[in-house]
N, CA and C of each residue as an Amber inpcrd file, in Angstrom:
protein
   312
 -57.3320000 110.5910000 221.5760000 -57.0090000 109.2570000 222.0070000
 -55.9600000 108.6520000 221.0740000 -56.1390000 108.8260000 219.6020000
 -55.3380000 108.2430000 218.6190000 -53.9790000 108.5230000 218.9620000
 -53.3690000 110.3310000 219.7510000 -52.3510000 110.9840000 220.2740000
 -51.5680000 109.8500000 221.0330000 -52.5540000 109.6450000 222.3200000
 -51.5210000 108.6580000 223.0800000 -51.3540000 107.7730000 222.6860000
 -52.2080000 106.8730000 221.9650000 -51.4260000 105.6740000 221.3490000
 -50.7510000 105.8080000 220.7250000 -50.0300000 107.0330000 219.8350000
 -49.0050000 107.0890000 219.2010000 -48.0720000 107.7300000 220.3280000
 -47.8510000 108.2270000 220.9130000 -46.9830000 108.9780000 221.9420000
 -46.1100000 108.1300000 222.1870000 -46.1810000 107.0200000 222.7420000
 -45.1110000 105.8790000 223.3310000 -44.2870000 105.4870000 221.8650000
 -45.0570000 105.2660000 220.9480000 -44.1780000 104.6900000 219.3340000
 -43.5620000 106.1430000 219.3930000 -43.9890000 107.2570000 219.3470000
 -42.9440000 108.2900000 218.8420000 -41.4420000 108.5450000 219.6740000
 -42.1550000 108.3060000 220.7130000 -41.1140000 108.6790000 222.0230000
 -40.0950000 107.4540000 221.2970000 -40.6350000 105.9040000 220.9210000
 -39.4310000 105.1040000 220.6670000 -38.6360000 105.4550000 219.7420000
 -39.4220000 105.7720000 218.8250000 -39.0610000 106.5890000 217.3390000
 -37.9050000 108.1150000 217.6970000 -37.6470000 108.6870000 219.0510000
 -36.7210000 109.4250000 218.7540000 -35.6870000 109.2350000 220.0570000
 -36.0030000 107.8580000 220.6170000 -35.1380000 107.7530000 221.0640000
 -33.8830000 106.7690000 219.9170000 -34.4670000 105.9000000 219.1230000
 -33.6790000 105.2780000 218.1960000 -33.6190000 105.9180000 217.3480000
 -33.6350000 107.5560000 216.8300000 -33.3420000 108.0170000 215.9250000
 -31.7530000 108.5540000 217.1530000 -31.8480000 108.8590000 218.1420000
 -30.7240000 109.7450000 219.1640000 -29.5520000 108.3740000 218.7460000
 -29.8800000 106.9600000 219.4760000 -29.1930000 105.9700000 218.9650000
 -28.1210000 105.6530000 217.9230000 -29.0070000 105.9650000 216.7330000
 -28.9080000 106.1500000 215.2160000 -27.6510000 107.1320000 215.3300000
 -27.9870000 108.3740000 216.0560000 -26.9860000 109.3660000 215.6480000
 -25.4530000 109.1260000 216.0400000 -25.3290000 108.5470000 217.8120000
 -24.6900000 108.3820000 218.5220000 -23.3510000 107.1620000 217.7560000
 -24.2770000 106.0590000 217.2900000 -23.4720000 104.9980000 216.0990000
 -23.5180000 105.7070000 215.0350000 -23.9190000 106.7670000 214.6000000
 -23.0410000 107.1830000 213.0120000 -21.6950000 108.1670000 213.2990000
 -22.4790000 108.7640000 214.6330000 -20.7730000 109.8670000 215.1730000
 -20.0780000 109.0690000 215.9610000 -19.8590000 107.3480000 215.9110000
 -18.8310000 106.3430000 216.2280000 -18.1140000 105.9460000 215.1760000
 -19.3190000 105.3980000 214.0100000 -18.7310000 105.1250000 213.1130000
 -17.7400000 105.8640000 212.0130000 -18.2610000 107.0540000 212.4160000
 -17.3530000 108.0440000 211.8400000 -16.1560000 108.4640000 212.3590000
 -15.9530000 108.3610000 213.4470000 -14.9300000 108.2940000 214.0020000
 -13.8210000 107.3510000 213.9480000 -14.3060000 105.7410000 213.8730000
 -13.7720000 104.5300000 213.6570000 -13.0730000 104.9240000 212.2540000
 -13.8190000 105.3590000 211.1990000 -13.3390000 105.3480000 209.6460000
 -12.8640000 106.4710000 209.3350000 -12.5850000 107.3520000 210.1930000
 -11.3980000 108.5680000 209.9600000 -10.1000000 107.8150000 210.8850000
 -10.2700000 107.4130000 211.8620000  -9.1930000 106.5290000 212.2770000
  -8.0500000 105.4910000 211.6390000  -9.2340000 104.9070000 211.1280000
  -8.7640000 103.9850000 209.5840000  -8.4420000 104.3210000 208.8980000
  -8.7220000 105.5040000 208.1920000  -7.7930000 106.2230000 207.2410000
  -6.5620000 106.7130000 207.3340000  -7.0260000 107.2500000 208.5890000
  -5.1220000 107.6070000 209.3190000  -4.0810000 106.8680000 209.1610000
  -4.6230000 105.1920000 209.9080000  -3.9600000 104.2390000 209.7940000
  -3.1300000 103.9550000 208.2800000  -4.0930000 104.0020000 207.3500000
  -3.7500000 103.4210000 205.7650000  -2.9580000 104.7300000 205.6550000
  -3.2660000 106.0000000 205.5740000  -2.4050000 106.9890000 204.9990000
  -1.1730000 107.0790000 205.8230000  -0.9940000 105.9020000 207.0490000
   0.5290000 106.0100000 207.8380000   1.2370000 104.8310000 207.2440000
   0.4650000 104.0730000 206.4230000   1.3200000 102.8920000 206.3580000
   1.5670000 103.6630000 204.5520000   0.7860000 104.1240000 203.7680000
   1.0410000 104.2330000 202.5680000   2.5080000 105.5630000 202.9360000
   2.6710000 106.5950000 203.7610000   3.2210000 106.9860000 204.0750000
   5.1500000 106.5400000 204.1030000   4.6010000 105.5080000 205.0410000
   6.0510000 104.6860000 205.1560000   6.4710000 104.2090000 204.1220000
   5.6140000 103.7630000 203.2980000   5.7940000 102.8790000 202.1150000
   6.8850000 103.7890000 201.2830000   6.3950000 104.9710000 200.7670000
   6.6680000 105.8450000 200.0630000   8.1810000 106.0580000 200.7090000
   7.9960000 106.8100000 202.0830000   9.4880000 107.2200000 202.6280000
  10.4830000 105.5070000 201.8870000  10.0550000 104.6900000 202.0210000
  10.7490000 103.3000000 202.1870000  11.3380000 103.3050000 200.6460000
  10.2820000 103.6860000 199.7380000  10.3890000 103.5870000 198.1120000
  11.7380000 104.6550000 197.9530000  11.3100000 105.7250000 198.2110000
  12.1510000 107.2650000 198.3480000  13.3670000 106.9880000 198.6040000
  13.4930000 106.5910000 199.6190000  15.1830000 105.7810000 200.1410000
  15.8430000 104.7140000 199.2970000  15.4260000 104.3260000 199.0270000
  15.4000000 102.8080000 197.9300000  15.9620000 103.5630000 196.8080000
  14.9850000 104.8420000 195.9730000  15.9800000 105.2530000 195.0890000
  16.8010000 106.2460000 195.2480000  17.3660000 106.6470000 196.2730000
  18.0920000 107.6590000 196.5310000  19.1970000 107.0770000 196.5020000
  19.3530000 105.6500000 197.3470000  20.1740000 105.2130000 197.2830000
  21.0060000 104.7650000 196.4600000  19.7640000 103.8160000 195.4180000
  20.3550000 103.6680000 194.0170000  21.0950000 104.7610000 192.6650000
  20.0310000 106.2900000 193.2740000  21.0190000 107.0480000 192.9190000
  22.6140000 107.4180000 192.9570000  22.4860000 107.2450000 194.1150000
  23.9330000 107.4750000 195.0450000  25.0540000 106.7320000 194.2720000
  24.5460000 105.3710000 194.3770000  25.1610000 104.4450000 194.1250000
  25.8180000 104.6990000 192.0290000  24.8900000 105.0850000 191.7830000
  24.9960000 104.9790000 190.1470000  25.6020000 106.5290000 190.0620000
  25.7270000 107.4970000 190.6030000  26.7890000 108.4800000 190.4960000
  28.0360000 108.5270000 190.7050000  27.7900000 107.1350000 192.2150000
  29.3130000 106.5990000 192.5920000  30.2980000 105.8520000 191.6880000
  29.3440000 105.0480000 191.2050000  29.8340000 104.5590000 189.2340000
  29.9820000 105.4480000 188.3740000  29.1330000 106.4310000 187.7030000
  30.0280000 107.2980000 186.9260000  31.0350000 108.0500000 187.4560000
  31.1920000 108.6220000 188.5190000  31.8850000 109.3300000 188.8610000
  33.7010000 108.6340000 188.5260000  33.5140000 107.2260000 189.0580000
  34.9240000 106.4090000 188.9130000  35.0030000 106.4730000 187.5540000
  34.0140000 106.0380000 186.6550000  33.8480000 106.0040000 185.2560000
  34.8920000 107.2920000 184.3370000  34.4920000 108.3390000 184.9280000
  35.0020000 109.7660000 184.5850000  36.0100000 109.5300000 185.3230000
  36.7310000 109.6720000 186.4230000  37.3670000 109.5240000 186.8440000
  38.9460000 108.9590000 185.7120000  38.7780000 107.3260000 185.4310000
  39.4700000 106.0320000 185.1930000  39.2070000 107.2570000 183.5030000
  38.7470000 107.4810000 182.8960000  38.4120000 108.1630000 181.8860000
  39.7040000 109.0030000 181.3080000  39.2150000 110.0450000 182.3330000
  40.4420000 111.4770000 182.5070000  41.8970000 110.7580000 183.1020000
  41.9450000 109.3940000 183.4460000  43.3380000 109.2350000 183.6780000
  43.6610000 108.6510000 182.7310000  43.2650000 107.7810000 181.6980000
  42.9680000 107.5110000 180.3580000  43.7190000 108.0200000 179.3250000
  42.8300000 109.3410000 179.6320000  43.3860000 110.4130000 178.7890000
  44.4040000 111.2000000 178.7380000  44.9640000 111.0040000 180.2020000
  45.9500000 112.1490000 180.7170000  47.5030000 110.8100000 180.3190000
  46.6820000 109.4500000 179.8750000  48.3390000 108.8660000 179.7790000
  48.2480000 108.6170000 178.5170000  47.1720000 108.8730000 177.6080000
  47.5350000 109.0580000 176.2390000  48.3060000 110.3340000 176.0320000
  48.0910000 111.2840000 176.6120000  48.2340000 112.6440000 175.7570000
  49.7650000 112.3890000 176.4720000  50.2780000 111.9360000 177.6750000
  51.8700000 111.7770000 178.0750000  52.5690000 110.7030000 177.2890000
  52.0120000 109.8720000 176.6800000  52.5150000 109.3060000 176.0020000
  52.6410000 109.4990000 174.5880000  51.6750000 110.3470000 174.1300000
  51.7610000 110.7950000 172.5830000  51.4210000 111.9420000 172.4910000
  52.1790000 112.7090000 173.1020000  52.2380000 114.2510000 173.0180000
  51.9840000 115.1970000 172.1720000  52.6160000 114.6390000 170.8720000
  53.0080000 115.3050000 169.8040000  51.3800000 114.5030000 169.0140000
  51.1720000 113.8240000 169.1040000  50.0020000 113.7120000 168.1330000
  48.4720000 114.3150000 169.0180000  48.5470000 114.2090000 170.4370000
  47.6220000 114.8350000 171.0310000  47.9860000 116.3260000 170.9950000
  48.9120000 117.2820000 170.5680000  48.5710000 118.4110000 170.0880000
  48.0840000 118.4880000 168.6050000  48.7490000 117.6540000 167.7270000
  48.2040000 117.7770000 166.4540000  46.7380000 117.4350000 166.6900000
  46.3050000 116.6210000 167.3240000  44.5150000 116.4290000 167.0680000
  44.0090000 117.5060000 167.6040000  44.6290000 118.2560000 168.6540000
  43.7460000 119.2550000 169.5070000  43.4230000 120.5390000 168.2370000
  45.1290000 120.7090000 167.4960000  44.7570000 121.9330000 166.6990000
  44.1200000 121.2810000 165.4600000  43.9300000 120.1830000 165.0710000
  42.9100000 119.7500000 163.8060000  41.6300000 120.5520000 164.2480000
  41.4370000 119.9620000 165.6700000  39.7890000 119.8590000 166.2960000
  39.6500000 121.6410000 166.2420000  40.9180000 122.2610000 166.6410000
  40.1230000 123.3310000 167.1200000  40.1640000 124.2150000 165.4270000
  40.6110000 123.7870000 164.6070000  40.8160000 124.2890000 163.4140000
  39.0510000 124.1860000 162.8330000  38.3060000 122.6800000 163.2190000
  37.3770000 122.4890000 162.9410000  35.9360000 123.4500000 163.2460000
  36.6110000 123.6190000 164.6250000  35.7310000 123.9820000 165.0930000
  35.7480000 125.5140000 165.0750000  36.9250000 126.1960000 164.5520000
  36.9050000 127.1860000 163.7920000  35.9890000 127.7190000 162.4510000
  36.5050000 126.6790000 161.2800000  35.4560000 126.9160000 160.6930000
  33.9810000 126.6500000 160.8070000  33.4050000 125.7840000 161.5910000
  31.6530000 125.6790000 161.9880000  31.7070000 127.1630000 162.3040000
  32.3060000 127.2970000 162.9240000  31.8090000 128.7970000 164.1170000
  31.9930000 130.2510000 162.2260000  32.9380000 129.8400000 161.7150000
  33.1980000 131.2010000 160.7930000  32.4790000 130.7680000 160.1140000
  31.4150000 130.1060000 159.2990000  30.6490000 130.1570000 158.3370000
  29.0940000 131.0660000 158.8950000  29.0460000 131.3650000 159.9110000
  27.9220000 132.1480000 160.1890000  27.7840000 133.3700000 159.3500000
């Protein structure tokens, strides 16, 4: 007798355990969804950051590059204009750099 009076509580007992299951394999679903979401926006973020310094790269090579550039023309109207002392410094330098190298 004690059986059937529990029979109806158990029967409730696994139908709200089926319940139970049905909202945790929702909710789990909902919060892998959500994650997607955040890992698409942290995603963009990054591509967005990435571009940001690529650009600034770009940009700051585009400056040295003129830098070197304005540099070597610099140089190319000293040495036309003072010929004779831009060979004398070249053979000082390379005289120098002669002896570093012969003391080995």
């Amino acid at each position: 007798m004690a059986e059937r009076e529990l029979q109806p509580e158990l029967e409730a007992l696994k139908e709200d355990v089926a319940k139970l299951r049905e909202d945790l394999a929702r909710l789990k679903d909902a919060v892998a969804e959500l994650g997607k979401g955040e890992l698409g926006e942290a995603r963009r973020r990054l591509e967005g950051e990435a571009r940001r310094l690529l650009e600034e790269l770009e940009a700051a090579t585009r400056e040295l590059r003129e830098k070197a550039r304005s540099r070597a023309e610099e140089l190319t109207r000293e040495v036309e204009e003072h010929p004779l002392l831009s060979l004398a410094a070249a053979f000082g330098f390379g005289l120098l750099v002669g002896r570093i190298f012969d003391r080995r």
